[in-house]
C-alpha positions as CSV (number, residue, x, y, z in Angstrom):
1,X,12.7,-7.2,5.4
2,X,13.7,-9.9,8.3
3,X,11.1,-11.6,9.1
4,X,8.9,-10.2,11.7
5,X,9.1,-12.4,15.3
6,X,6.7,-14.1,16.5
7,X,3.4,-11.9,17.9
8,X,5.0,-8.6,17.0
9,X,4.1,-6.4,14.0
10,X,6.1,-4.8,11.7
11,X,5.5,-1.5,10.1
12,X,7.1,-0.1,6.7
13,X,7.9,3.6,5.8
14,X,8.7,5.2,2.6
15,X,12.4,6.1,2.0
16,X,14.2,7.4,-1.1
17,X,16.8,5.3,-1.9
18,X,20.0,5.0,-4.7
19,X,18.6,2.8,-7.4
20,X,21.0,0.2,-6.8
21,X,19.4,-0.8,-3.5
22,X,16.2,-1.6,-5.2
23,X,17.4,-3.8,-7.7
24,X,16.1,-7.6,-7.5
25,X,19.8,-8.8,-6.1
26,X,19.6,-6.6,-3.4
27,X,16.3,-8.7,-2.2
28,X,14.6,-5.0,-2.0
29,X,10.8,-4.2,-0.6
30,X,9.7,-1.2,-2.6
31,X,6.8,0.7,-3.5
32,X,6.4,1.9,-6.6
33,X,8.4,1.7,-10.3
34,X,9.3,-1.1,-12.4
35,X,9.2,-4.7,-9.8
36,X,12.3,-6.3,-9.1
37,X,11.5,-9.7,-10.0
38,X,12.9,-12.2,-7.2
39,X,12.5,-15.7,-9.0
40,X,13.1,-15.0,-12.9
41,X,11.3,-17.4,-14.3
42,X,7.5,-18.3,-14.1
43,X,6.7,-14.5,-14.2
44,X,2.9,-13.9,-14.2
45,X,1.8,-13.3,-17.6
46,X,-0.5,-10.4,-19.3
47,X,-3.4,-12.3,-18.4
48,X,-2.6,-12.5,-14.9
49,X,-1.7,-8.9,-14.6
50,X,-4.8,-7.5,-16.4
51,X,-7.1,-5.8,-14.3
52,X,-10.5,-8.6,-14.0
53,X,-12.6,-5.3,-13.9
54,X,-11.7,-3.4,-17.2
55,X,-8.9,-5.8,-18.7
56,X,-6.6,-3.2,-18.7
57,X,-2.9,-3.9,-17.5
58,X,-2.0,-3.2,-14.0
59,X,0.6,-1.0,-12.2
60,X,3.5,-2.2,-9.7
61,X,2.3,-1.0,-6.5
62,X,4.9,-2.4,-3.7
63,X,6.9,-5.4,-3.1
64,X,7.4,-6.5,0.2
65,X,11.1,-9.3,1.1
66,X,9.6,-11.7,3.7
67,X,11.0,-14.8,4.0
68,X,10.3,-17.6,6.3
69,X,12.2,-19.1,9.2
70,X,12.9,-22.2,8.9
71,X,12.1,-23.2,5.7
72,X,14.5,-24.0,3.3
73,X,12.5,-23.9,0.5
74,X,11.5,-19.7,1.5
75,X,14.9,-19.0,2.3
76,X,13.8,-15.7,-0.4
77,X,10.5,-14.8,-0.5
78,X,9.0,-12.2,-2.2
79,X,5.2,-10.7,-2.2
80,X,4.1,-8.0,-5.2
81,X,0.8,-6.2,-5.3
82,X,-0.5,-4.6,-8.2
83,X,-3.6,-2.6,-9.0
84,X,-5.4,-1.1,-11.7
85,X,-4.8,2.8,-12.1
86,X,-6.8,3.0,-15.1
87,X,-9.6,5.6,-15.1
88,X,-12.8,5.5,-14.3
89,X,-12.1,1.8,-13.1
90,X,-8.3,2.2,-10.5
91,X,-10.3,-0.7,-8.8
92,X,-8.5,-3.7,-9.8
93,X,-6.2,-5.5,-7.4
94,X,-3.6,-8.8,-7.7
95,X,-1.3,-10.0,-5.2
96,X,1.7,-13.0,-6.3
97,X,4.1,-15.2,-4.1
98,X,7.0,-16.5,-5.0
99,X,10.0,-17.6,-2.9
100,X,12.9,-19.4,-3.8
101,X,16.0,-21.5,-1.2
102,X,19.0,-20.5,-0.9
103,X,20.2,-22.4,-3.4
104,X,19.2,-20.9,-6.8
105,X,19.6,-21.1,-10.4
106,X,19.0,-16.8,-10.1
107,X,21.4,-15.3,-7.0
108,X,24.8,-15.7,-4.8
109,X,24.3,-18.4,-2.2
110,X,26.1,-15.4,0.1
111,X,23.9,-12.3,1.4
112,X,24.4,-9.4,-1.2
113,X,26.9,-6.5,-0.9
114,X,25.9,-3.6,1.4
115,X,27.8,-1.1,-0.8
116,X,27.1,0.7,-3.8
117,X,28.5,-1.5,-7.4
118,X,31.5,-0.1,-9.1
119,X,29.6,1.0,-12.1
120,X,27.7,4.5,-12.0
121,X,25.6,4.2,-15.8
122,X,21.9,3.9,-14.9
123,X,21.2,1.7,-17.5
124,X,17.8,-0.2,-17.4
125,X,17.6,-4.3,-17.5
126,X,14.6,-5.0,-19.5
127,X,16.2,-8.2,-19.6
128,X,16.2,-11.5,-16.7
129,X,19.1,-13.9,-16.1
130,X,16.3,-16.5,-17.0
131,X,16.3,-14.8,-20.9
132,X,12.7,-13.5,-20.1
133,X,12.1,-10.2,-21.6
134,X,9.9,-7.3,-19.8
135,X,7.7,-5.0,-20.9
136,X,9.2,-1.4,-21.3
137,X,6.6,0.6,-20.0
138,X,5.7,-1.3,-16.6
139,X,8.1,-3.8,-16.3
140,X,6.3,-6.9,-16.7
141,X,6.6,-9.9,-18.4
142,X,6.3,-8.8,-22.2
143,X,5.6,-11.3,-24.9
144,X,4.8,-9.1,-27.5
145,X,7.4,-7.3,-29.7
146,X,7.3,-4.2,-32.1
147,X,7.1,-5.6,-35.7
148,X,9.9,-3.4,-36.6
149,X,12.4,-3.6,-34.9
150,X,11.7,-7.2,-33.1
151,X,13.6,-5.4,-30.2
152,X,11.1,-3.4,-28.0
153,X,9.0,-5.7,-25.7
154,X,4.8,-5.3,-24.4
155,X,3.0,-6.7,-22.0
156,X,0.1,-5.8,-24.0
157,X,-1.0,-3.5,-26.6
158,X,-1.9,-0.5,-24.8
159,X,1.7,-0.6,-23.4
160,X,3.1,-1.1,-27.2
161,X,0.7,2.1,-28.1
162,X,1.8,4.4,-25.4
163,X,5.3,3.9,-25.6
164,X,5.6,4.2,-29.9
165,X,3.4,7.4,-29.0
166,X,6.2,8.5,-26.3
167,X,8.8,8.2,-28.2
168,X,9.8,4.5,-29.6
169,X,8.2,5.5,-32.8
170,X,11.5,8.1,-33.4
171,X,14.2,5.5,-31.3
172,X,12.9,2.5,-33.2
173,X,15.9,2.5,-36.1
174,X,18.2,2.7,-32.8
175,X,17.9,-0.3,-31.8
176,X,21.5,-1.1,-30.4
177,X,20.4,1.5,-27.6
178,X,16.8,1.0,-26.4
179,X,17.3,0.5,-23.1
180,X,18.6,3.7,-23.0
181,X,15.9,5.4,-24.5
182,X,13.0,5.0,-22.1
183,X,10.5,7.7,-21.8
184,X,8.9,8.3,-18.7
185,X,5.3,6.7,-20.1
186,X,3.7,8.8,-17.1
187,X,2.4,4.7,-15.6
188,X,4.9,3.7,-12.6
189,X,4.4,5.0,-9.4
190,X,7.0,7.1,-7.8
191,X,9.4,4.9,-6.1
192,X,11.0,4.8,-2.7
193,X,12.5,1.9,-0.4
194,X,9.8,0.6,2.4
195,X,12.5,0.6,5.8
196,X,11.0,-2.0,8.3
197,X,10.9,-1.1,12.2
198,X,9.7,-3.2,14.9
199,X,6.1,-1.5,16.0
200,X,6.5,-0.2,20.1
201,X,5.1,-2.7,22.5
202,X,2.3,-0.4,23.4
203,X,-1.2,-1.3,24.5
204,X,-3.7,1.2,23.9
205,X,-6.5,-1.4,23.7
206,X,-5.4,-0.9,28.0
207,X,-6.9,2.5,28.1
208,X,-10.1,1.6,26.0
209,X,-10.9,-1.2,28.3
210,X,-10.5,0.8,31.4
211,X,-12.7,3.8,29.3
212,X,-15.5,1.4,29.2
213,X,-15.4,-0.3,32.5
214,X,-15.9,3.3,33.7
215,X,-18.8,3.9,31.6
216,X,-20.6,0.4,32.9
217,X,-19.9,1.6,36.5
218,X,-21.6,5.3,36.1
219,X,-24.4,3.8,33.8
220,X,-27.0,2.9,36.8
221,X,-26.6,6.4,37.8
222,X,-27.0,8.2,34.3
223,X,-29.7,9.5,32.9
224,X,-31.6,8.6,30.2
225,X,-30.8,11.6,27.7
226,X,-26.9,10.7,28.8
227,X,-27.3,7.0,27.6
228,X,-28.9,8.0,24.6
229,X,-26.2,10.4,23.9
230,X,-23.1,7.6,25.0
231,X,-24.9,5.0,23.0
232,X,-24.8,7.2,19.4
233,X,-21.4,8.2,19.9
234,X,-20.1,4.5,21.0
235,X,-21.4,2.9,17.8
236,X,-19.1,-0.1,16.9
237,X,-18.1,2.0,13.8
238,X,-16.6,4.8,15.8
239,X,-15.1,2.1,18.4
240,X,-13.9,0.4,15.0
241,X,-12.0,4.0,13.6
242,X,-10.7,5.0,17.0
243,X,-9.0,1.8,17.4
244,X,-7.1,2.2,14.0
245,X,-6.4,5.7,14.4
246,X,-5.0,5.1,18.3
247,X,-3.2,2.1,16.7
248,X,-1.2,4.3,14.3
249,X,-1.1,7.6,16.3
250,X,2.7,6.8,17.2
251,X,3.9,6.4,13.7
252,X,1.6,8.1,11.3
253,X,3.3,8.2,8.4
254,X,3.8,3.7,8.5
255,X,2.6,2.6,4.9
256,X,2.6,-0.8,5.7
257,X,2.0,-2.9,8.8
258,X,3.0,-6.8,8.5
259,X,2.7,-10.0,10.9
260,X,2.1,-13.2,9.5
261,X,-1.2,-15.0,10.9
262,X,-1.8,-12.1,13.2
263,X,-5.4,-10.0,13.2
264,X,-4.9,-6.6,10.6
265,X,-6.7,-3.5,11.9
266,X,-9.5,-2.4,9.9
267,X,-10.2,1.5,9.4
268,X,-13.7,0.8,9.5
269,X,-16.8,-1.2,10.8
270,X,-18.1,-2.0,7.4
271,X,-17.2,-4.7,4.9
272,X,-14.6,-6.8,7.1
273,X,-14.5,-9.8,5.9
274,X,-15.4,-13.1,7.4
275,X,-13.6,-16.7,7.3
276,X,-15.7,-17.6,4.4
277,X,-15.1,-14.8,2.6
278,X,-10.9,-15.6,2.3
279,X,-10.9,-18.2,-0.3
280,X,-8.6,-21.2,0.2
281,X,-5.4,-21.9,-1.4
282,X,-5.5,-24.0,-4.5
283,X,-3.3,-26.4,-2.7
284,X,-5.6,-26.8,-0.1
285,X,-4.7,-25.1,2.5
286,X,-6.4,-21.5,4.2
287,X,-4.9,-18.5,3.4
288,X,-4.5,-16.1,6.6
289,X,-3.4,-12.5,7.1
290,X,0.2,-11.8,6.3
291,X,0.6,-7.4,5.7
292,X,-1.7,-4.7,5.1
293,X,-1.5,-1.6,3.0
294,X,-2.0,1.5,5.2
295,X,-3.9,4.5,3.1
296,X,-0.7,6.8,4.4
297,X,1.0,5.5,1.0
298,X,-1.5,7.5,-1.3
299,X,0.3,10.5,-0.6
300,X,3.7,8.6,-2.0
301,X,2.1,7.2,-4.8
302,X,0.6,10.8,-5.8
303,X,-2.7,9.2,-6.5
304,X,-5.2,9.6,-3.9
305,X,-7.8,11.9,-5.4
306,X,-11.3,10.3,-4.5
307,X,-13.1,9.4,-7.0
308,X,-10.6,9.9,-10.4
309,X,-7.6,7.3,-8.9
310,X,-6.6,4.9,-6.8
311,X,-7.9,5.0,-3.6
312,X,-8.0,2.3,-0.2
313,X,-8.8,2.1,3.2
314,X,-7.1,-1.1,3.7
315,X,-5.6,-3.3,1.4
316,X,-4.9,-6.5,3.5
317,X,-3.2,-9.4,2.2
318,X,-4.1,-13.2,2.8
319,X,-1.5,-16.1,1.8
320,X,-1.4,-19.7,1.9
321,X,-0.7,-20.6,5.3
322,X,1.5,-23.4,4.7
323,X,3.2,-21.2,1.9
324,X,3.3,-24.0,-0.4
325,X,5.1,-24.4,-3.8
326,X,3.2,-24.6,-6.5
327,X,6.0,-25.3,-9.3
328,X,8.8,-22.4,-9.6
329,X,6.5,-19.6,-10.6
330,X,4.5,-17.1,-9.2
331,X,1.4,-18.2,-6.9
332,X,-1.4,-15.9,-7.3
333,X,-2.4,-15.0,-3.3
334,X,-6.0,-12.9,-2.1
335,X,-6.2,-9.1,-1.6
336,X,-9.3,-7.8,0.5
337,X,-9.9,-4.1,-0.1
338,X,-11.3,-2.0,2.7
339,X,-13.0,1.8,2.1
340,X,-12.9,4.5,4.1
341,X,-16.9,5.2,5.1
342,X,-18.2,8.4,4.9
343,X,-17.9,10.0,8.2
344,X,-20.4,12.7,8.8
């Protein structure tokens, strides 16, 4: 995505895509199947990308392309959430930085081709220019190998389990072809390009100010049975769920809304969290709001039954407000996870 101007927000919407558009030199954001890697080397490891709940690995949710004016040394910038879709836990979630200049060891110093490359095989890179190897069910960075054929790389044992069960068992002795023989392992999300569109300069918060200035000006001559009734039904959390839902009533279907160091809007009154509750960078610095995950993309993701999957309110994603380097790797950023209350 460009990076969003000053004040305005962005919002992202789901879009099926060519696969070639979503591969790492295309600088794609994405929701959804194996990530595309921007800086190839100082990938998070298995123990990064284990849930801290269960311990079980994590799936790719969405990467987002958002680099920074100005700065030379975020020329490409990349943000990648993950969460845990592992029964009964699919409560896990990890959020990593990395940006890169435009210089690089990894990518053309000029922007990448708009049209579609010459070859039309569909082959899959398990494979980075940096020599790192990824796992073959999620994509990840995969240290382990099969024993056999010292060809097939994990992330982690359950990953090496479900893909001999799927299939690597019988394309072990082909070795010379395993990158063509991937199963579908039933683990990625569905994936889809996230388009970026400037969100309409509309004010709704207008109309709810003049709502209320209306209500103060009748309130000496209400009765008491009215006010009783006004105050139950103006309860901050219903002030709290109007605003998101008038907030998104123009574009419904957005999965994603991003402005860097502006306020998110929260789906509910409860569990919003407070300054103290965003935990600094480890360089020093605070971390404030940069994008937040809308619940519209559960429907993409094919996994929002309550109680047996993943499920949000909002996801909202703090980063390190100076975006610092910290080496060429991946900087681990802070994920706050909103529910949807009950409604009666």
């Amino acid at each position: 995505m460009a990076a969003a101007r000053a004040g305005l927000t962005e919002l992202g919407f789901a879009e099926a895509a060519p696969a070639w558009r979503l591969r790492s030199e295309q600088f794609p954001s994405k929701v959804g199947g194996r990530p595309a890697w921007l800086g190839a080397a100082g990938l998070p490891g298995p123990a990064e990308l284990s849930c801290v709940l269960c311990g079980r690995p994590l799936a790719f949710v969405l990467q987002l392309y958002a680099p920074l004016p100005g700065r030379a040394d975020a020329f490409h910038r990349g943000l990648f959430l993950f969460c845990c879709r592992a029964p009964p836990c699919c409560a896990g979630l990890r959020v990593f930085r990395n940006q890169l200049p435009r210089k690089n060891d990894f990518y053309s110093y000029e922007p990448p081709s708009e049209d579609p490359p010459p070859e039309t095989g569909e082959s899959m890179c398990l494979q980075l220019k940096s020599g790192a190897h990824l796992c073959r069910v999620c994509g990840c960075l995969g240290p382990k190998t099969c024993s056999r054929c010292h060809r097939a790389h994990y992330c982690s044992k359950d990953h090496q389990t479900l893909d001999w069960r799927l299939g690597h068992k019988q394309a072990c002795a082909q070795s010379d072809n395993l990158d063509n023989t991937v199963p579908d392992h039933n683990f990625l999300f569905p994936e889809f390009e996230i388009v970026i569109e400037t969100e309409d300069e509309i004010t709704p918060q207008t109309v709810e100010k003049d709502d209320e200035s209306e209500v103060r000006g009748s309130m000496d001559e209400a009765p008491e049975e009215e006010l009783d009734s006004m105050a139950k039904h103006e309860s901050r959390e219903d002030k709290v769920f109007q605003k998101f839902k008038t907030k998104i009533a123009l574009e419904p279907e957005q999965i994603l809304r991003y402005g860097r160091g502006i306020a998110p809007i929260w789906i509910s009154a409860e569990n919003i969290p407070q300054e103290k509750d965003i935990p600094d960078c480890p360089c020093g610095a605070k971390r404030i709001f940069e994008f937040q995950v809308m619940p519209q993309l559960l429907n993409y993701l094919k996994a929002d039954r309550l109680g047996r999957s993943v499920d949000w309110g909002v996801l909202a994603v703090f980063t390190c407000a100076e975006s610092c380097r910290l080496g060429t790797g991946y900087t681990e950023e802070f994920v706050w996870k909103q529910d949807v209350t009950d409604r009666p």
